[in-house]
C-alpha positions in Angstrom: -118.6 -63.4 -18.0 -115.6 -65.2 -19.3 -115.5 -67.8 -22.6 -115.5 -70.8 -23.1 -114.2 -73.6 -21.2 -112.2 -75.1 -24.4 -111.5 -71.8 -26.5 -109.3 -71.6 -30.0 -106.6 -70.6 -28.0 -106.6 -73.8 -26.1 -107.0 -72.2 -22.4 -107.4 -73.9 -19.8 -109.2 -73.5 -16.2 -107.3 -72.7 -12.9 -106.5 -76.0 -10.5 -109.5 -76.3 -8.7 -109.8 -76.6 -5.0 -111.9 -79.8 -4.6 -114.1 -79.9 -1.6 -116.6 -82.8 -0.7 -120.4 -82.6 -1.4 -123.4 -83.6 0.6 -126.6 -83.8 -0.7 -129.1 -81.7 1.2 -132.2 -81.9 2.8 -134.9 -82.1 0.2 -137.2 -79.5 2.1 -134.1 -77.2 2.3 -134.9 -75.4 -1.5 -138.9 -74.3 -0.6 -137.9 -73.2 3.1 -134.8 -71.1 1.9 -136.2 -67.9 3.3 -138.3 -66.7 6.4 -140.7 -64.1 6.4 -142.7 -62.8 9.8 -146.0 -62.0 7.5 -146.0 -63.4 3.8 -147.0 -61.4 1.1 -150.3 -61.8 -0.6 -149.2 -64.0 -3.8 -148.3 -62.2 -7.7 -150.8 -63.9 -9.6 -149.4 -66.1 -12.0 -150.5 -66.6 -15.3 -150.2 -70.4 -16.4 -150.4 -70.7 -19.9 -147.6 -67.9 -20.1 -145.7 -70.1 -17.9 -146.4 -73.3 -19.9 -145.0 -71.9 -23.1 -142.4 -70.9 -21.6 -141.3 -73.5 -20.2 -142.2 -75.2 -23.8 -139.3 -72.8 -25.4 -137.2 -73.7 -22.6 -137.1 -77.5 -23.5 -136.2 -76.2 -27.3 -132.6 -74.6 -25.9 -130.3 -77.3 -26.5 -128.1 -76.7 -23.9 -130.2 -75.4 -21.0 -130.0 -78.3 -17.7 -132.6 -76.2 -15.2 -135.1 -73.5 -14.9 -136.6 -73.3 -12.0 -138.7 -70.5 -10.6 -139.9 -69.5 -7.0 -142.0 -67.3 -5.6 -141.6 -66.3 -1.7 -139.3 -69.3 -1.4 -141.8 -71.8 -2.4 -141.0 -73.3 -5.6 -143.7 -72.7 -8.9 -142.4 -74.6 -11.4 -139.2 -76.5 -12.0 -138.1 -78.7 -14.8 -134.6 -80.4 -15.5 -132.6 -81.1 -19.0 -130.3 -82.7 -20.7 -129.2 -84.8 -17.6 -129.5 -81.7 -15.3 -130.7 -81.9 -11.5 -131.6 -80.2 -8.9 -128.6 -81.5 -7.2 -126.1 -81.6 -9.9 -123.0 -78.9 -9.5 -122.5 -76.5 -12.6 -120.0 -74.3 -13.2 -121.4 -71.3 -13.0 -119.0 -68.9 -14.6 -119.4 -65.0 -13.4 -122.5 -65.8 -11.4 -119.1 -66.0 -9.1 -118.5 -62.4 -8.9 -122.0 -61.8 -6.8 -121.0 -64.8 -4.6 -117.8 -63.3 -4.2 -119.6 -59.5 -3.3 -121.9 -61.4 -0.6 -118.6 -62.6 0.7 -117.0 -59.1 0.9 -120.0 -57.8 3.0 -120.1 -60.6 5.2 -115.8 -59.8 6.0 -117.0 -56.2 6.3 -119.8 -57.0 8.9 -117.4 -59.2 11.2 -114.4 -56.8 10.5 -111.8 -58.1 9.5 -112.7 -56.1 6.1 -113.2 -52.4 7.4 -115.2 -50.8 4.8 -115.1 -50.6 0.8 -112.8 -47.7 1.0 -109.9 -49.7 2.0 -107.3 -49.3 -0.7 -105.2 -52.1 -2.5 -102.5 -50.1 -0.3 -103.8 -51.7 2.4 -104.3 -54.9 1.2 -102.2 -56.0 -1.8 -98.3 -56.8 -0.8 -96.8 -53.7 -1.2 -94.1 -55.3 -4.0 -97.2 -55.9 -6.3 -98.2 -52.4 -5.5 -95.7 -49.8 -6.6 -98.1 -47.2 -8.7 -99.6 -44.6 -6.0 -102.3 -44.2 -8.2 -103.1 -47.9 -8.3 -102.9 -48.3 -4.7 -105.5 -45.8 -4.4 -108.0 -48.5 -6.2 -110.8 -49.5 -3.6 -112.6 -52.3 -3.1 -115.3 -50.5 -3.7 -113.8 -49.8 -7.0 -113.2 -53.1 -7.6 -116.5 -54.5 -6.9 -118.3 -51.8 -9.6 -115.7 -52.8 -12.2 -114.3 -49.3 -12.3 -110.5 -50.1 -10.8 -109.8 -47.9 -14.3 -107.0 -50.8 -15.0 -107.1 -52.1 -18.4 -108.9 -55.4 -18.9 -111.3 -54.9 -21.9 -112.5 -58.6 -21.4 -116.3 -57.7 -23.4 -114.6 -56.4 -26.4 -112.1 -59.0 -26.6 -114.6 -62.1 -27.0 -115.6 -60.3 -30.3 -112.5 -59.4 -31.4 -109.8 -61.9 -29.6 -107.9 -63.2 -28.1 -109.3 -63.0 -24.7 -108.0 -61.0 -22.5 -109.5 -63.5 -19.8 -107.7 -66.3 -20.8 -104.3 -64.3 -20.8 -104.9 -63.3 -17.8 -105.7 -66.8 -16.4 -102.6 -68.4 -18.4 -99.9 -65.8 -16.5 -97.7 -66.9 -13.9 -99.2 -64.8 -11.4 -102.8 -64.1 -12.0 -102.1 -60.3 -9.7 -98.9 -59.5 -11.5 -100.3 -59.6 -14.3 -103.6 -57.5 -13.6 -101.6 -55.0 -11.3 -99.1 -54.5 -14.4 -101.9 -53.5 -16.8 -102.3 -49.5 -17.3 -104.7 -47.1 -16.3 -106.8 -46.3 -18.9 -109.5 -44.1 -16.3 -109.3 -42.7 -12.5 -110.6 -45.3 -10.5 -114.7 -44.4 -10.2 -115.1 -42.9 -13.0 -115.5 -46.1 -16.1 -117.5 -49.1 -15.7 -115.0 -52.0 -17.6 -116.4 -55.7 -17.3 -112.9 -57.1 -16.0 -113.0 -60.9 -13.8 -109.3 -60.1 -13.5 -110.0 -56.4 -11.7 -112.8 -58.1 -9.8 -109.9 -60.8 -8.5 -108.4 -58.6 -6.4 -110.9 -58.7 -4.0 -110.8 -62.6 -3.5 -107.2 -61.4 -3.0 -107.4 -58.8 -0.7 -110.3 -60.6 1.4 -107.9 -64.0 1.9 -105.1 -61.5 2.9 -107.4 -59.5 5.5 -109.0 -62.1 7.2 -106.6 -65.0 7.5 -108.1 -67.8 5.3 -108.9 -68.7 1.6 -112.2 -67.1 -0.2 -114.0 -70.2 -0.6 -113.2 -71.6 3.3 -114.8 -68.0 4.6 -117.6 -68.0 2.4 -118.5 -71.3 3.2 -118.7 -70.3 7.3 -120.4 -66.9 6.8 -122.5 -67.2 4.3 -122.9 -71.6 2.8 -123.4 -73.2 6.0 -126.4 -70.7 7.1 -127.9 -71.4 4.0 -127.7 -75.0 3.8 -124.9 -75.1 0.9 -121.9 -77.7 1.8 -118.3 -76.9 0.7 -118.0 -76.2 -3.1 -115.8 -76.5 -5.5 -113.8 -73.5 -6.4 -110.9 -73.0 -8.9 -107.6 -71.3 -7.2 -105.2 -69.1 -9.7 -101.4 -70.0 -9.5 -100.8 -68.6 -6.0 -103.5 -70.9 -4.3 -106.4 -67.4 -4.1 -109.8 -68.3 -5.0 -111.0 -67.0 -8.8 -112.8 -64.0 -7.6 -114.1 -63.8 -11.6 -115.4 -67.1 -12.1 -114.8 -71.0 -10.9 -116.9 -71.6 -8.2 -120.0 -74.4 -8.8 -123.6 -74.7 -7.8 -126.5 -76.8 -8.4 -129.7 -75.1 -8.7 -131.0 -75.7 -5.1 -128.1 -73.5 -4.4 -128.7 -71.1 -6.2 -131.9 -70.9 -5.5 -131.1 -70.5 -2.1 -129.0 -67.6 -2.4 -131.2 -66.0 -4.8 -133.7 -66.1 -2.0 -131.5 -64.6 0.7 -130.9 -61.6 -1.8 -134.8 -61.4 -2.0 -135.0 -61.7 1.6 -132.5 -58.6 2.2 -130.1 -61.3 4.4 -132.8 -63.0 6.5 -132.7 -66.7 6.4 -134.9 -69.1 8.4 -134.9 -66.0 10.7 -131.4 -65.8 11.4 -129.8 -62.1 9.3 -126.9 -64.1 7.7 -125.7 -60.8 6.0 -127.0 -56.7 7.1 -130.4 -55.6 4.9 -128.1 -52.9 4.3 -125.4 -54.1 2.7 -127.4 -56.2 0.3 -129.6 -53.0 -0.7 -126.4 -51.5 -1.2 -125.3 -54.0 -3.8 -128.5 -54.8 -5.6 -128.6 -50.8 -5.9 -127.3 -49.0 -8.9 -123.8 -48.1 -8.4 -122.4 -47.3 -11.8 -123.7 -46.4 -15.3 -122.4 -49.4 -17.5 -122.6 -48.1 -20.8 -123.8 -50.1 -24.1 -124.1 -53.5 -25.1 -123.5 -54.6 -21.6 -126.4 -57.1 -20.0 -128.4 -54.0 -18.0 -127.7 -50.2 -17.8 -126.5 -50.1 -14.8 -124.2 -52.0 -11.9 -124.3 -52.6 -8.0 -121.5 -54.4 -6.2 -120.8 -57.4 -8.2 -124.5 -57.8 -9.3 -126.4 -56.2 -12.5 -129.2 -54.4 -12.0 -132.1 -53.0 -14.5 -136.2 -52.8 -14.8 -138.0 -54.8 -16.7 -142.0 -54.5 -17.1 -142.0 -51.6 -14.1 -140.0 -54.0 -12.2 -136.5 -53.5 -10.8 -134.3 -56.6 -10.8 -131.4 -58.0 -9.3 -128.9 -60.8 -11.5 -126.3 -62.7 -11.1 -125.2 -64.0 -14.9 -122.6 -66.2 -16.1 -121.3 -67.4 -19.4 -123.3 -68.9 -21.8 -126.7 -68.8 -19.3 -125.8 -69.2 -15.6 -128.7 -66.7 -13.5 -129.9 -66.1 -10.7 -132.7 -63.2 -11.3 -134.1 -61.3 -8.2 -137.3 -59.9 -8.8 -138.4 -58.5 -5.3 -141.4 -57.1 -6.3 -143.0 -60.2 -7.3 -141.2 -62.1 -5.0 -139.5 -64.1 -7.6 -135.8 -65.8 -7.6 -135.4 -67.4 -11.0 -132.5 -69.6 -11.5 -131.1 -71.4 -14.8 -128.1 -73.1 -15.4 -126.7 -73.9 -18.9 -123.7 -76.1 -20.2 -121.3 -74.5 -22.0 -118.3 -77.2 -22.6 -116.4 -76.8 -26.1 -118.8 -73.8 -27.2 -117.2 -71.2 -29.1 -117.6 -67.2 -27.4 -120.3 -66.4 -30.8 -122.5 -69.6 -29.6 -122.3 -69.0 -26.1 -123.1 -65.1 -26.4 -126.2 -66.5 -28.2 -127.2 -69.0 -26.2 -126.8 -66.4 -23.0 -129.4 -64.2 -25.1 -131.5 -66.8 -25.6 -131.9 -67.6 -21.5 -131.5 -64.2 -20.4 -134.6 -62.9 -23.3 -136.5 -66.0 -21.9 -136.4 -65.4 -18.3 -137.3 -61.5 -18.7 -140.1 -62.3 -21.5 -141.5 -64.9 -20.6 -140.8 -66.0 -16.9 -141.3 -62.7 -15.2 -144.2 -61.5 -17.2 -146.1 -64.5 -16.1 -146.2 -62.8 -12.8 -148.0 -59.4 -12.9 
């Protein structure tokens, strides 16, 4: 969940890999997902909804909130010059992009399985510590590589360790220098730098860029046209954050999530590799967003109901709520805030969504 975009320090992004983008079609966002019987409808309580989506219009900073239930949207609204069309950075919500990605490489195979080792799939010059090369992906994509990148502490103490990491030479030098503070499997540690190495190790396995085989497996099913998405210094995608979305794409993912892969009635990714990821794979510890982790997306309960989320600095989400049948989306701006206002205004959207949105539907 990295800072700011403008921090004390006077970091800067990645380059950015700069793709064209097409508008799509406008019944594209309530036909995201296909279902061969639909659900009987959550009931939804309206004045719980109404106020709050009254809060929502008091968060300064806060462009969309939109909220859908079985792919039909219930209620959207759209800020401070925010659309359902316009592209936001969304921060770490790129992480859970980037583990969709993964399991689409693993299901056409040019990704064998999670257990492949950064051996395997780093260049062996980066990759000189046995014990690091015995880091998995699947290590990597629970945040429990047991390399050192205490990236939650640092925004409350500083400097970020994020924006070292992005300012280095070489963005898997640098991470693949940093000591082992655990075995691998056996500490959650919030780390985009950690997570990275799977953008890595996914361009080097199957032959093309992050972003280029994300947008054939898994964007062009659903509708999404090339994105934006920030490269580090040697040209790999930011597996950690740097990638952009409007709402209607998010929305569209968050719906393939609630879908288990299914879209339009086409699987776009197994029902068994997104149960795997929305399903507790690691404790996480305190003062992290839920107790407990999948495969690049958080996971918790909230009013007897388990959720999947996808979260980015300073109030990117996607919220998966499948037994309401609710994707809830919101997308915040976070330009020249400093890591204390950010952290606040992330509280602010997440407390919202899981106090007010989802209680609406019991």
């Amino acid at each position: 969940m990295p800072g700011s975009q403008t921090s004390a320090a006077g970091a800067v992004r990645f380059p950015t890999l700069v793709l064209f983008v097409f508008a799509l079609d406008a019944a594209a966002l309530a036909t995201c997902s296909h279902r061969a019987t639909a659900p009987s409808p959550v009931p939804v309580d309206a004045t719980s909804l109404d106020a709050a989506y009254a809060l929502a219009r008091e968060e300064p900073n806060l462009r969309s909130l939109v909220v859908a239930q079985d792919g039909t949207v219930a209620r959207q609204e759209y800020f401070h010059d925010g659309g359902i069309d316009t592209p936001q950075y969304v921060w770490s919500v790129t992480k859970s992009v980037l583990a969709l990605t993964v399991g689409a490489a693993i299901d056409c195979g040019c990704l064998r399985s999670l257990d492949q080792t950064l051996g395997e799939l780093l260049d062996p010059a980066v990759v000189t510590d046995p014990q690091k090369a015995a880091i998995t992906l699947r290590h990597l994509l629970t945040m429990s590589s047991g390399l050192d990148f205490p990236e939650m502490a640092s925004y409350t103490s500083g400097p970020s360790v994020y924006y070292e990491w992005l300012s280095a030479p070489d963005q898997v030098v640098w991470v693949m220098a940093r000591p082992l503070t655990a075995a691998p499997g056996q500490r959650f540690e919030y780390g985009s730098g950690t997570i990275h190495l799977a953008s890595v190790a996914l361009t080097r396995a199957c032959g093309t860029s992050t972003a280029a085989f994300a947008e054939a497996a898994l964007f062009a099913p659903l509708g999404i046209p090339p994105r934006t998405w920030e490269v580090d210094h040697q040209g790999y995608n930011n597996g950690g954050a740097g990638l952009e979305l409007s709402p209607r794409h998010m929305q569209a993912i968050g719906n393939m999530v609630l879908n288990t892969g299914r879209v339009r009635g086409r699987q776009v990714l197994p029902s068994a590799w997104i149960q795997a990821m929305t399903r507790a794979q690691i404790a996480t510890g305190a003062g992290m967003p839920t107790p407990e982790y999948g495969y690049g997306w958080w996971v918790g309960q909230m009013s007897g109901a388990d959720f999947a989320l996808a979260n980015g600095w300073g109030g990117q989400f996607i919220m998966v709520v499948p037994s309401r049948r609710l994707v809830v989306t919101t997308a915040a701006a976070t330009t020249g805030l400093s890591s204390t206002v950010a952290m606040a205004q992330w509280q602010r959207i997440f407390d919202l969504i899981v106090q007010r949105i989802v209680p609406a539907f019991s």
